[in-house]
C-alpha positions in Angstrom: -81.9 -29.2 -125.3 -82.1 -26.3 -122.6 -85.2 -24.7 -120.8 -85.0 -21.3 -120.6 -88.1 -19.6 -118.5 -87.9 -15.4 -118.4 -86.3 -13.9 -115.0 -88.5 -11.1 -113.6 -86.5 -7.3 -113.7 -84.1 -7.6 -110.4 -85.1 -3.8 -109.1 -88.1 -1.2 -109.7 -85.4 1.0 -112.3 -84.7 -2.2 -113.9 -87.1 -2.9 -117.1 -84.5 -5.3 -118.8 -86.2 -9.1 -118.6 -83.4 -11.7 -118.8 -84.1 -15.0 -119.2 -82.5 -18.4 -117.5 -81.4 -21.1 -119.1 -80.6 -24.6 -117.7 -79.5 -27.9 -119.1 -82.4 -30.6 -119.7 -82.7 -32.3 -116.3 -83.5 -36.0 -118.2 -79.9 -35.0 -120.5 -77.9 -33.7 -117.6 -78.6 -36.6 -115.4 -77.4 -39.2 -118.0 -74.1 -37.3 -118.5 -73.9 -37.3 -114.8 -74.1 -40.9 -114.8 -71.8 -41.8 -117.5 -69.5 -39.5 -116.1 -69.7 -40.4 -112.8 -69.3 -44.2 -113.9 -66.1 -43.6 -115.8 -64.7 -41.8 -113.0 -65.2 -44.9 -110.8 -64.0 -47.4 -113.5 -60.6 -45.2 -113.6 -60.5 -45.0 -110.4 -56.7 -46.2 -109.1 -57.6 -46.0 -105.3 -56.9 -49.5 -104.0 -58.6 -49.2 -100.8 -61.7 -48.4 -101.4 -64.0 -49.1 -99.0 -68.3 -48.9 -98.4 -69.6 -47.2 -95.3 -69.2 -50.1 -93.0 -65.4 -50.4 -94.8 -64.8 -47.0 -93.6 -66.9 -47.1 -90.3 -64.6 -50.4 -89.2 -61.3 -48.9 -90.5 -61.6 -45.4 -88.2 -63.2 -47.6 -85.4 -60.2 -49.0 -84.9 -58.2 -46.2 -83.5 -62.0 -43.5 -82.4 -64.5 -44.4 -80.1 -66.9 -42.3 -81.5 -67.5 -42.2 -85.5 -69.7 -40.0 -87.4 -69.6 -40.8 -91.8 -71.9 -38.9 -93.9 -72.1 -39.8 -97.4 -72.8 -36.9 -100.2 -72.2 -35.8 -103.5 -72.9 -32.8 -103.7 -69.0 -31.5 -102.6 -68.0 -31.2 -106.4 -69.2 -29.9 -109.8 -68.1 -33.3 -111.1 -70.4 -36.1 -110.3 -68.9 -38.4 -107.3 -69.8 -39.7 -104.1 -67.9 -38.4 -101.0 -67.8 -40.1 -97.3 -66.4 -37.7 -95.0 -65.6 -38.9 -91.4 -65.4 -37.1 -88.1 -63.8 -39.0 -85.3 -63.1 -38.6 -81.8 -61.1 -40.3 -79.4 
């Protein structure tokens, strides 16, 4: 099922009314999910760590660590931790 809502004309010459449409949000999060899920059942990665996993490795050779977590980085559905270390 999509929403669509109409789009006001972009400029004063402009009398064209387009209209935009987006995915249910209640349909687009459960595909997230399943997708998301699947990706981390198939997942082959044999270290894979939490935040403290990750924190503890990099601690090891930085003194200072900084991990964010996001998951917004990709049109596919998936949680990120990206690391900045100093010495």
């Amino acid at each position: 099922m999509t929403a669509c809502r109409p789009r006001s004309p972009t400029s004063a010459t402009s009398s064209k009314v387009t209209a935009f449409c987006s995915p249910s949000t209640a349909a687009t999060a459960r595909a997230s999910r399943r997708i998301a899920k699947w990706l981390l059942d198939n997942d082959r990665g044999e270290f894979v760590r939490d935040r403290d996993g990750y924190d503890q490795v990099l601690r090891r050779a930085f003194g200072k660590v900084n991990l964010a977590i996001r998951d917004d980085y990709s049109r596919v559905p998936y949680t990120f931790i990206i690391g900045v270390s100093q010495k």
